[in-house]
C-alpha positions in Angstrom: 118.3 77.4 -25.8 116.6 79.0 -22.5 113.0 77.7 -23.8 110.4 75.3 -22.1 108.3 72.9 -23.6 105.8 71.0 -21.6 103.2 68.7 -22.8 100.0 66.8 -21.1 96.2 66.4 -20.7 94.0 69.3 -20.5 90.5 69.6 -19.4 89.0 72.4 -21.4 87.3 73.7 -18.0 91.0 73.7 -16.3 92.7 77.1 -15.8 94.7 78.4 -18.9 98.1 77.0 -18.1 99.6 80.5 -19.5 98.0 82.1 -17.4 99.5 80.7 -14.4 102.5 82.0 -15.6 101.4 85.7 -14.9 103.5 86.5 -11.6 106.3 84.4 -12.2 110.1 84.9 -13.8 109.2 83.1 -16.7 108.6 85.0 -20.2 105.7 83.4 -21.8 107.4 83.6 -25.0 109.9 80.9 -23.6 107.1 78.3 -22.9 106.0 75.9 -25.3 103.2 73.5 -24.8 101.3 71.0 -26.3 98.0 69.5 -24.9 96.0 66.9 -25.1 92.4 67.3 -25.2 90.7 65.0 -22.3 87.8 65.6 -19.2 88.4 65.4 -15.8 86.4 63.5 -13.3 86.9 66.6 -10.6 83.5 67.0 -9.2 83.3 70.5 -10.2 84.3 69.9 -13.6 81.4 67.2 -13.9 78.6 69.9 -12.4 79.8 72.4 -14.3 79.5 70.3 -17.6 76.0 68.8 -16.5 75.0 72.1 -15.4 75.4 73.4 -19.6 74.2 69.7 -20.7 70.6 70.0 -18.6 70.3 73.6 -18.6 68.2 73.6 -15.2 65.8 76.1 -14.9 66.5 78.9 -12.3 64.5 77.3 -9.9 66.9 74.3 -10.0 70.4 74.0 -8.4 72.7 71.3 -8.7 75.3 70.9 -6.3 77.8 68.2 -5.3 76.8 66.6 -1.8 79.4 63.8 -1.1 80.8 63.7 -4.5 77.1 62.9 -5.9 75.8 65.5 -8.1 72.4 66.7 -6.3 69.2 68.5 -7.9 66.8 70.3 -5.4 64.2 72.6 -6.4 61.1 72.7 -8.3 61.1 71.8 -12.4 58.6 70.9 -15.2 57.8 67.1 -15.6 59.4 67.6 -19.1 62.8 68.8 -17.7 62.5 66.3 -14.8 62.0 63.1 -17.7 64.6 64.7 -19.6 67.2 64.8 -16.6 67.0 61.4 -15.7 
């Protein structure tokens, strides 16, 4: 019937899997999917998720330094206590 259906696990942070078709031969219209909601493990996924869970004040960054999420910078005890 010259459609496509595809179907899997889908981090909510992953690119938009329709969107990846933008470029290509295929018409959109033809592509079905069906995902499942999960999380990755990919460091950046995991930063980017604590990042919006501890809100670090500006003076903060987390970064990923041999796939350990790393704080450096200056914070309030509060935020500090919090974080842990």
């Amino acid at each position: 019937d010259g459609q496509f259906y595809i179907a899997g696990l889908r981090d909510p942070l992953a690119a938009d899997p329709q969107a990846l078709l933008s470029g290509t031969q295929v018409d959109p219209a033809r592509v079905h999917s069906q995902w499942q909601f999960y999380q990755s493990l990919e460091p950046e996924f995991v930063l980017k998720r604590l990042t919006a869970s501890l809100a670090p004040p500006d003076s903060v960054r987390l970064s990923i330094v041999n796939d350990r999420i790393v704080a450096e910078g200056e914070a309030p005890d509060t935020w500090i206590d919090r974080a842990r």
